[in-house]
C-alpha positions in Angstrom: -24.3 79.7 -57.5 -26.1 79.9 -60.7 -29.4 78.6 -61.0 -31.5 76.4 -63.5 -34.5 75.2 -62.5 -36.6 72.6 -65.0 -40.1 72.1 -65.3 -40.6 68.3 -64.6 -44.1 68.2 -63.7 -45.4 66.1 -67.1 -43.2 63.9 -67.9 -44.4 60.8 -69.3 -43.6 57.5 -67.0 -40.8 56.2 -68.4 -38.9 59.7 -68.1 -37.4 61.6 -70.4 -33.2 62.5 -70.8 -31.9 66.0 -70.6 -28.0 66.7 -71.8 -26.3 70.1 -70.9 -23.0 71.0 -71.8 -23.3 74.5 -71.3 -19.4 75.1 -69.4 -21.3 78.2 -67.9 -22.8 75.6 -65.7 -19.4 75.2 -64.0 -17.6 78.3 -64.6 -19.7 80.2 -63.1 -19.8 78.6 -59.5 -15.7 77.7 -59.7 -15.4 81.7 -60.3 -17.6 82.1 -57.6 -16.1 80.1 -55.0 -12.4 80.9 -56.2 -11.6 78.0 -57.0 -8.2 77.1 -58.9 -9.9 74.6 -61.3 -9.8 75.3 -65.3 -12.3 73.7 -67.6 -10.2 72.3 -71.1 -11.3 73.6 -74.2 -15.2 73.4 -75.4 -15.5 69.8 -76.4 -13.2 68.3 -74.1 -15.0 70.4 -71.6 -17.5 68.9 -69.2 -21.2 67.6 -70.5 -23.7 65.6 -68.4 -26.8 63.6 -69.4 -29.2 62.0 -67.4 -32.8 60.7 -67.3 -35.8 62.0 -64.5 -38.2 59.3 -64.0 -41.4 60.6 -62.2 -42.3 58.6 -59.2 -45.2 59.0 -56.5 -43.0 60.9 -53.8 -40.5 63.0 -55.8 -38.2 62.0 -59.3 -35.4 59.4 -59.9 -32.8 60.9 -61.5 -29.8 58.6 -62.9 -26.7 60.2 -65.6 -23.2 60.3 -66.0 -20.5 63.3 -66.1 -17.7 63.4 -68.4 -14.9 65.3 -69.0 -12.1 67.4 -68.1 -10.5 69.6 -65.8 -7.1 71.0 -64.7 -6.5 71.1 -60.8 -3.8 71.8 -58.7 -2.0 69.0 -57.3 -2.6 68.7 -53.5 1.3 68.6 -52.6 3.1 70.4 -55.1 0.7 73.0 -56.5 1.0 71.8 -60.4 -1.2 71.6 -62.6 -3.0 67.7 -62.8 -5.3 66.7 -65.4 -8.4 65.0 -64.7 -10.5 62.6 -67.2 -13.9 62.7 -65.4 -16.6 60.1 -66.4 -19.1 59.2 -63.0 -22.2 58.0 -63.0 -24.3 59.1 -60.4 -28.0 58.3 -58.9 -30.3 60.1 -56.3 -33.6 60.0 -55.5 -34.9 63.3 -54.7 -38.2 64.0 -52.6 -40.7 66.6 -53.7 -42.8 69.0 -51.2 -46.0 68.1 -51.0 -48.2 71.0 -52.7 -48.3 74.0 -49.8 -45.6 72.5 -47.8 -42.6 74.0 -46.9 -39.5 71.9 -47.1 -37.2 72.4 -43.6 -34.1 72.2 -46.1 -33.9 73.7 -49.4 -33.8 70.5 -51.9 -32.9 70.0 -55.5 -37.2 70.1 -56.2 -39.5 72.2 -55.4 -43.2 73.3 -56.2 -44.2 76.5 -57.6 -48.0 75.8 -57.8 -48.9 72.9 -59.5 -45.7 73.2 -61.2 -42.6 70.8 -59.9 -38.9 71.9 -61.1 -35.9 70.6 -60.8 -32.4 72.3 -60.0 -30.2 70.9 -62.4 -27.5 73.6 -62.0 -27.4 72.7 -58.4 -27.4 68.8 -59.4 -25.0 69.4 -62.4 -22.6 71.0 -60.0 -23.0 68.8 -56.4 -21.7 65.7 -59.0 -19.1 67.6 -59.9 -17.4 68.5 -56.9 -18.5 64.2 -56.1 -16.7 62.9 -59.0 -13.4 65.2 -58.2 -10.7 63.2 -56.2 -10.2 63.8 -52.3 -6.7 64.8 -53.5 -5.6 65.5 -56.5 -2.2 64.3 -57.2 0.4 64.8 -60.5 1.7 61.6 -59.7 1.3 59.0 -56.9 5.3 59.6 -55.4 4.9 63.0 -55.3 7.2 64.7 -52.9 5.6 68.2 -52.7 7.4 71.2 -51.9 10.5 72.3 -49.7 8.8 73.5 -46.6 11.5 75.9 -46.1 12.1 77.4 -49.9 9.2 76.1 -51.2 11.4 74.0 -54.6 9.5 71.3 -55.9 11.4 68.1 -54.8 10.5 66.2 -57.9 14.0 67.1 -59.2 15.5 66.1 -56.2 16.8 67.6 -53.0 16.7 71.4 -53.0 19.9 71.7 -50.8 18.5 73.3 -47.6 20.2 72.6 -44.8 18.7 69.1 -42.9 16.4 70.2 -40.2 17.5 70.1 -36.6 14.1 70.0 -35.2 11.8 72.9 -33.6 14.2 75.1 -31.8 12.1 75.4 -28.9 12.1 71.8 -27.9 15.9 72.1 -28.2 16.0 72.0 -24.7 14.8 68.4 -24.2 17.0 67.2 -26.5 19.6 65.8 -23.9 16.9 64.8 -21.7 17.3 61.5 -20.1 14.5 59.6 -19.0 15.3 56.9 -16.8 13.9 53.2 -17.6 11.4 52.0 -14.8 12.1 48.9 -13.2 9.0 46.1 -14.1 
């Protein structure tokens, strides 16, 4: 996943606001991960601002992403359009100077210096702001698990389903009501 880290170490105390619209920021870990998502022409792309405010312990950091993106639907595999626009907020603790943090965060000291990984950030609200599953539209019916035809026309015209053949032996099971 690509990289960018950003010196934050003076910034005056009422922050200061960073904007990156850079799609590189995002192609670069969907190619990575394989993902199926497609960023919309440059404009309509994706873009991100957001302010650092200094504090003792580590930096506030408070923006929005906007946007959008093509996904696959979750049922039917076709392509879904989605108009991002989250805001997002997270507090993020610094290392203390010559400490080692157990987990690798989005800060981190390099000397005196303290940078923050906004390419990490930048993509960890992405992936937040997309939906849990993307759907083309809220009936959708998916696909035929047989033939695999989109049912949005209709019926596909496979046969109706008689059930798993290998339970077909239960079917004329009788069980016999107990007596309360």
């Amino acid at each position: 996943m690509s990289e960018l880290w950003l010196d934050i170490t003076d910034l005056p105390a009422e922050g200061r606001e960073f904007s990156f619209s850079d799609q590189a920021l995002w192609t670069g870990p969907i190619a990575e991960f394989a993902l199926p998502h497609v960023l919309t022409a440059p404009g309509t792309g994706l873009a991100a601002t957001f302010s650092v405010l200094p504090q003792t312990r580590g930096a506030l950091v408070r923006g929005k992403l906007a946007g959008t993106v093509v996904v696959p639907c979750d049922r039917c595999a076709e392509d879904v359009r989605l108009t991002l626009d989250e805001d997002f907020e997270l507090f993020e603790e610094a290392p203390l100077e010559g400490e080692e943090a157990l987990e690798p965060g989005l800060l981190r000291r390099r000397g005196k210096v303290l940078e923050l990984d906004v390419g990490s950030l930048l993509w960890e609200q992405y992936l937040l702001a997309l939906p849990v599953k993307p759907l083309c539209d809220e009936n959708c019916r998916g696909l035929c698990p047989r033939c695999g035809a989109p049912l949005r026309e209709g019926p596909c015209g496979c046969a109706e389903a008689d059930g798993d053949p290998r339970l077909a032996v239960l079917k004329n099971l009788k069980v016999p009501r107990g007596s309360n």
